[in-house]
C-alpha positions, 0 to 999 in steps of 0.5 A, a space after each residue: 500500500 502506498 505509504 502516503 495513501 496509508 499516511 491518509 487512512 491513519 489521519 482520517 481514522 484518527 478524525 473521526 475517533 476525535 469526532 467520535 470522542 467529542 461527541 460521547 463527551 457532549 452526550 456524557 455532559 448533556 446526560 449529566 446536566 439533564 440528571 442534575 435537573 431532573 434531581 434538583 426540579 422533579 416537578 418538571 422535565 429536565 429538558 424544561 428545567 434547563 430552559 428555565 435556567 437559560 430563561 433566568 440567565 437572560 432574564 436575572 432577578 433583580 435585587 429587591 430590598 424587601 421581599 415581594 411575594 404574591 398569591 397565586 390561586 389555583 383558578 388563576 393559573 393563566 395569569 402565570 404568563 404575566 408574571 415577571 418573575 425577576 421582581 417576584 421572591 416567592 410565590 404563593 400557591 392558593 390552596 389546598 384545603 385539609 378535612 377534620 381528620 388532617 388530610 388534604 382533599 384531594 376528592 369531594 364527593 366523585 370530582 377530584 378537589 380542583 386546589 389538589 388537581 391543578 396543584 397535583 398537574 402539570 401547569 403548577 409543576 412547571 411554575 415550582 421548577 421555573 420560579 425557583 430557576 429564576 431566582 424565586 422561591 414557592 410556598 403553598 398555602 394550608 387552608 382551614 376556613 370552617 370554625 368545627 373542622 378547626 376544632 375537630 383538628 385540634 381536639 384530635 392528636 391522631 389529626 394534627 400528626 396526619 396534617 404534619 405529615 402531609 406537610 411534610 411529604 408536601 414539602 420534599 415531594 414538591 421541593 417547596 420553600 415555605 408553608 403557610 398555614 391559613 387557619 380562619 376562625 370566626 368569632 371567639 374560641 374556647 380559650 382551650 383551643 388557643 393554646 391546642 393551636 400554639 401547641 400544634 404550631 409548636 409540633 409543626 415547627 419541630 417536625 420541619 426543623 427535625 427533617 433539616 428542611 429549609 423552609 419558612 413557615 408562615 400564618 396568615 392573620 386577619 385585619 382584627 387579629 392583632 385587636 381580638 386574639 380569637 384562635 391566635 396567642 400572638 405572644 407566644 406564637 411569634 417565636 414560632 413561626 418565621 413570618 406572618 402574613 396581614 391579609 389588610 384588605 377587604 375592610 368593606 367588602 360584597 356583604 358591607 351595608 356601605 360602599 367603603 375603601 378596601 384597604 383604608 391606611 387611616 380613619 379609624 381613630 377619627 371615626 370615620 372607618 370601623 378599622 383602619 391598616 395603621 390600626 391592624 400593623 400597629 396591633 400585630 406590632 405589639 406581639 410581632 418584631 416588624 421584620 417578621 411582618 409581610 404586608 397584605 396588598 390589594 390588586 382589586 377593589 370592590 363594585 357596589 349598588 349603591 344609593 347615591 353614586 356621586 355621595 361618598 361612603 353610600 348606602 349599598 342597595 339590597 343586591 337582587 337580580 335588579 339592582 345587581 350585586 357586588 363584584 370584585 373589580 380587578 386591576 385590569 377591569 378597573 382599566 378597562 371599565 369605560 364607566 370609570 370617568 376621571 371627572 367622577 373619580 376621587 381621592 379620600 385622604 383618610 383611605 388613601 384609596 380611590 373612589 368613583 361613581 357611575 349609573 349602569 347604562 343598562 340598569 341604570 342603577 347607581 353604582 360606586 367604585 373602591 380600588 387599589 391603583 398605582 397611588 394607593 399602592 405607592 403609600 401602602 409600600 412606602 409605609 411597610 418601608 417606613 415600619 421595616 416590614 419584611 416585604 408586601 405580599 400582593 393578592 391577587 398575582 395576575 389581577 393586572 393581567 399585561 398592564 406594566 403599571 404595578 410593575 414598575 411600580 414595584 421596581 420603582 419602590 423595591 429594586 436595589 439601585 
């Protein structure tokens, strides 16, 4: 055989063995990077997982100086593709609701419980691996909202270990960052079941801590929590849980007898508002160190039948198939409601909030309007700054739908510069 023809086969062999090296390399790497992800964010693919991280390559998340979180309820999943994860800290998952006996619904009567479903899906496994690729965190929300299934969890030590354990397996199946527990009792309790609630929340705490797990656990409280203790000893429970949620809205909602401000930073004290937010941070302020305290936000206002649209604080008309009923308005509706004209639009001081008055075109019934905007947003972050609060906590994520406003009013007020 002719020595250079030799010489050829030699370097062309020596090639492709290169190439063939090289390319075992790659697929050795693509497989070792694809294993990582499908380790580290289970609740996706790895494929979708690595495109996350390139997303928040692209896209980094900026340095906030308080913590902005949002709920993000599980009828509201097709907002996700408005959110801007590089201004967001944590999302909130709203909620999966637990039965007397400390289990998670997951069935009601033959229908898989919709807060378990979509959380149990597809959507929300990928909104966990993305918010956590982007530089955020996810929490999910434990929700008891009836007086008796409260007291049967905690006069039952069989069901708060099963509601323990299930928060456990939550935590490391879903790699979760925080748990927040949405205990709402209304009325007064039995002062008994004030302490079975700190002692349960004692236990809860313990069995996190005892698993070496990263997570925040956190409460939500309603405006008057810090005034009327009901279920909660604050005093005792602020050692306990690592932050607490004021849920400082709906001060005037659907059932109110008069049209009034959501969300009023003042007018309690000169009689004007049967509560107010100062009132509400300044209670929890006696038992809670400020930077243990997120601040509840509205994105929403409320829409009444109303007496007298042009007079402020009316009385609400009995809601009936004629006069209508009270709804709430998002953000984005607020925007896009062409009913809303500025020249019948008003600012309260006291509020700090907007109000205005319409008569419905069609049923001609008066109407008055109170909503969160861009203003009264901008005093309520200015005040959880005031107050070293650790951060604001927005209900609802997606009530803006595509509007940038309240974004870059976040950036503006939280941003690091």
């Amino acid at each position: 055989m002719d020595p250079i023809y030799q010489s050829e086969i030699g370097q062309k062999s020596k090639k492709k063995r290169k190439i063939i090296a090289v390319f075992l390399s790659f697929i050795t790497i693509l497989g070792l990077v694809l294993g990582y992800f499908w380790v580290a964010y289970p609740t996706t693919t790895p494929l979708k997982s690595f495109s996350y991280f390139l997303f928040g390559i692209t896209h980094p998340h900026q340095k906030m100086t308080k913590q902005v979180t949002g709920f993000l309820p599980y009828w509201r999943l097709e907002d996700t593709k408005y959110l801007h994860f590089d201004l967001l800290s944590e999302i909130i998952y709203f909620s999966l609701s637990i039965n007397d006996k400390g289990e998670i619904i997951r069935v009601v009567g033959n229908e898989i419980n919709p807060g378990w479903l979509q959380w149990s899906g597809s959507t929300v496994g990928d909104l966990i691996a993305k918010t956590q690729l982007t530089g955020g965190k996810i929490s999910l929300v434990l929700a008891v909202q009836n007086n008796k299934i409260i007291e049967n969890i905690l006069d039952s030590e069989t069901s708060q270990n099963k509601l323990i354990e299930e928060t456990i397996y939550q935590i490391k199946t879903r790699h979760l960052n925080g748990i927040v527990l949405d205990f709402e009792y209304s009325g007064d309790p039995d002062s008994k079941y004030q302490e079975k609630f700190t002692k349960f929340s004692t236990n809860l705490s313990s069995a996190i801590k005892s698993d070496s797990l990263n997570v925040n656990l956190s409460l939500t409280l309603l405006p008057l929590s810090g005034r009327y203790s009901g279920l909660f000893d604050l005093s005792k429970l602020s050692d306990i849980y690592d932050r607490f949620i004021g849920m400082s809205y709906d001060y005037y909602s659907s059932s109110s007898d008069i049209a009034g401000p959501v969300a009023p930073m003042g007018g309690f004290e000169e009689g004007k508002y049967f509560y107010d937010i100062s009132s509400s941070y300044k209670d929890y302020q006696k038992y809670i160190p400020a930077g243990k305290i997120i601040m509840g936000v509205a994105y929403y206002g409320w829409d009444w039948p109303v007496e007298n649209a042009s007079e402020k604080l009316s009385k609400t008309l009995a809601q009936n198939d004629k006069n209508g009923y009270a709804a709430v308005m998002s953000y984005s509706r607020m925007k896009q409601n062409q009913n809303l004209k500025q020249t019948d639009c008003h600012f309260d001081e006291l509020a700090q909030e907007t109000w205005c008055g319409y008569v419905d075109p069609e049923s001609k019934v008066p109407h008055q309007v109170w909503f969160e905007d861009e203003k009264s947003l901008g005093v309520k972050y200015d005040f959880a700054e005031k107050n070293n609060f650790s951060g604001i906590a927005i209900w609802v994520l997606g009530y803006d739908k595509d509007s940038p406003d309240l974004w870059n009013l976040l950036k503006e007020k939280f941003a690091a510069r």
